[in-house]
C-alpha positions as CSV (number, residue, x, y, z in Angstrom):
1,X,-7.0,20.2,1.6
2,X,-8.1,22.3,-1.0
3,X,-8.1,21.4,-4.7
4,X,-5.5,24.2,-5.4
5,X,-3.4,22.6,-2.6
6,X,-3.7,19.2,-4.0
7,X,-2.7,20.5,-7.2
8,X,0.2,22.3,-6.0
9,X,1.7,19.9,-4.0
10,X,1.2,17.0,-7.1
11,X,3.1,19.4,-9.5
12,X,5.9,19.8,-6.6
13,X,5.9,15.7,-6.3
14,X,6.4,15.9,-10.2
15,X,9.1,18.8,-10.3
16,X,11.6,16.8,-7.5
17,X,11.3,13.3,-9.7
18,X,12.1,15.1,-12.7
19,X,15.1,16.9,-10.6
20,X,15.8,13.7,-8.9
21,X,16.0,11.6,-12.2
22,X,18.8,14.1,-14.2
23,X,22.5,13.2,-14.1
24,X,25.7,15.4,-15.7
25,X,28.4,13.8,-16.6
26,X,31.2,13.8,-14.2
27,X,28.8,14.7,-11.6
28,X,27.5,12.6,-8.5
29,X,24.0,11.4,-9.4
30,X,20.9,10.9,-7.8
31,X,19.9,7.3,-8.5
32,X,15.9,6.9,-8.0
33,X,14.0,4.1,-7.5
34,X,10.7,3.6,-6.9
35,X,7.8,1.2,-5.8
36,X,3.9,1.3,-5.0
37,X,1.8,0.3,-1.6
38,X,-1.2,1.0,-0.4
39,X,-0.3,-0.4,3.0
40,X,1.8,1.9,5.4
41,X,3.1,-0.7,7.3
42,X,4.1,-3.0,4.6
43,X,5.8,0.1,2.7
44,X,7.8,1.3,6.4
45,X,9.2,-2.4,6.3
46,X,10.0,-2.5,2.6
47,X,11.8,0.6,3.4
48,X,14.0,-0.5,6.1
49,X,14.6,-3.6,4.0
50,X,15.7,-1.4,1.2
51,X,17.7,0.7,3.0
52,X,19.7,-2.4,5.0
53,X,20.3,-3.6,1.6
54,X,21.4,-0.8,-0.1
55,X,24.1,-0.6,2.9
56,X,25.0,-3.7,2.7
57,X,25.6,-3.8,-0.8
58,X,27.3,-1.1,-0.7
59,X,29.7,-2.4,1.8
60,X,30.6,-5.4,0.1
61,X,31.7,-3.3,-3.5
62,X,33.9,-1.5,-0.9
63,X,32.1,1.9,-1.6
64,X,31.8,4.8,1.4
65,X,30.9,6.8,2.3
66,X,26.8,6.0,1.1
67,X,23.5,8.0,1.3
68,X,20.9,6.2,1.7
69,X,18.0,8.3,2.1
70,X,14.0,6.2,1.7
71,X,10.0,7.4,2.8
72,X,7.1,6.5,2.7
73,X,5.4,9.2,0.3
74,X,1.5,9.2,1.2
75,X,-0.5,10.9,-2.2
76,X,-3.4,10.6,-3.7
77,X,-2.2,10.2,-7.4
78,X,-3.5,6.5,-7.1
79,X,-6.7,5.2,-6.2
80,X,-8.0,2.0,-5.1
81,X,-10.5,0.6,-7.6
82,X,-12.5,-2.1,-6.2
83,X,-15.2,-2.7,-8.3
């Protein structure tokens, strides 16, 4: 990928969170949360986990219907230092 590309798609990353993060009042809202692997597979099962719980939660306040939507976002934004 080319640096252009990189940059393009970091400033898109950055654009949605800012979108994703802006209530009105009166309005539904997008409520964001977010957390940080390095590991695929741990972040696919915290994800399920998140999701289940969400539901659940949910559920139990009576609330539906609920959109749960969670991915695993692979970047480069973050780097593994290991000296």
């Amino acid at each position: 990928m080319s640096n252009s590309a990189k940059a393009g798609a970091t400033l898109v990353i950055k654009i949605w969170l800012l979108i994703s993060m802006v209530s009105m009042p009166g309005m539904p809202s997008v409520k964001h949360t977010a957390e940080l692997w390095f590991d695929e597979p741990k972040c696919e099962s915290r994800r399920i986990d998140i999701e289940n719980g969400l539901y659940n939660a949910a559920a139990e306040q009576g609330i539906n219907p609920v959109f749960v939507q969670t991915w695993c976002l692979e970047s480069n934004m973050f780097v593994i230092n290991n000296s």
